[in-house]
Residue, then its C-alpha position, 0 to 999 in steps of 0.5 A: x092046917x097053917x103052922x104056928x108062927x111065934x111073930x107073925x109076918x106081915x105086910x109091912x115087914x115083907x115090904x121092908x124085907x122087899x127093899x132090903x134085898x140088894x140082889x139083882x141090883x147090879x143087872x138092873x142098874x146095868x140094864x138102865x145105864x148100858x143104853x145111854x153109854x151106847x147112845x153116848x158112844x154112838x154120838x161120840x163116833x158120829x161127831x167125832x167123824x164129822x169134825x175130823x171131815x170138817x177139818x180137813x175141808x177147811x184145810x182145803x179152803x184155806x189152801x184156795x185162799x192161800x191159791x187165790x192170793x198167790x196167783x194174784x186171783x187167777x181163778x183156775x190157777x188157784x183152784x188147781x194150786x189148792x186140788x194139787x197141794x191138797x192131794x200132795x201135803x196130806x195123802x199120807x192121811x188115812x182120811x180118803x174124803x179129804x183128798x175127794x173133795x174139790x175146791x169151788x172158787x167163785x168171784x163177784x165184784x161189788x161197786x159201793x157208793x154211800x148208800x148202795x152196793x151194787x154186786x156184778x158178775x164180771x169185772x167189765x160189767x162193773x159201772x165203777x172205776x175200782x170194783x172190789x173182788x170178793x172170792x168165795x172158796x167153799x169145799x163139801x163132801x159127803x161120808x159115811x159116819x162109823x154106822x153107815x149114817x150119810x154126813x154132808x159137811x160145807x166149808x166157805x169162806x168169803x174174803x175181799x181180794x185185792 
């Protein structure tokens, strides 16, 4: 036997009362929300641990350029100015790719006439009279982001030399 209701329930009404009910709201907005703040923190880790190698890899660079201008394009006197200096001003820094990293230096020497330029290796092997020196300075290194993902970072540059 049903009981007597005086206003009976319908559908409408449970529907209505359905969407009225505000519990469990918090779980379930926190169940939909939590996995975007971790990608977001994942993210922010990742990219912050690339920048901070990036920018050491640039201070290593310059420090290449600065060796290369200094030592009059001595190659090897730079390179090691840049190693030596590097490891000197900054082993105070907990960074440990910083000082890991090593500096490439390479040369080439370019002749231009009014519509050709003509790249050499060696400064003997150039056909012109005054061949321009263009240095190339790059550094890279490889770390591990805060989660074990493996990041390659390259810094270069490539500036004419006197």
């Amino acid at each position: 036997m049903s009981e007597f209701h005086p206003y009976p329930i319908t559908l409408r009404a449970k529907t209505f009362s359905f969407l009225g009910d505000r519990k469990g709201l918090a779980a379930v907005e926190f169940a939909v929300i939590m996995p975007m703040l971790f990608g977001a923190f994942i993210w922010a880790s990742v990219v912050g641990t690339a920048l901070l190698d990036k920018q050491d890899l640039a201070k290593k660079v310059r420090l290449g350029v600065e060796g290369i201008l200094r030592f009059d394009g001595d190659i090897a006197l730079a390179k090691s100015f840049a190693d030596s200096t590097g490891q000197a001003a900054f082993q105070s820094e907990s960074q440990s790719s910083f000082n890991s990293s090593s500096v490439s230096i390479s040369t080439e020497y370019r002749c231009r006439t009014t519509t050709t330029v003509t790249v050499f290796t060696t400064k003997s092997g150039a056909t012109c009279v005054n061949p321009e020196a263009w240095y190339t300075v790059s550094a890279s290194d490889t770390s591990l982001s805060p989660f074990g993902q493996q990041i390659t970072i390259v810094e270069s540059v490539t500036f004419l030399g006197n």
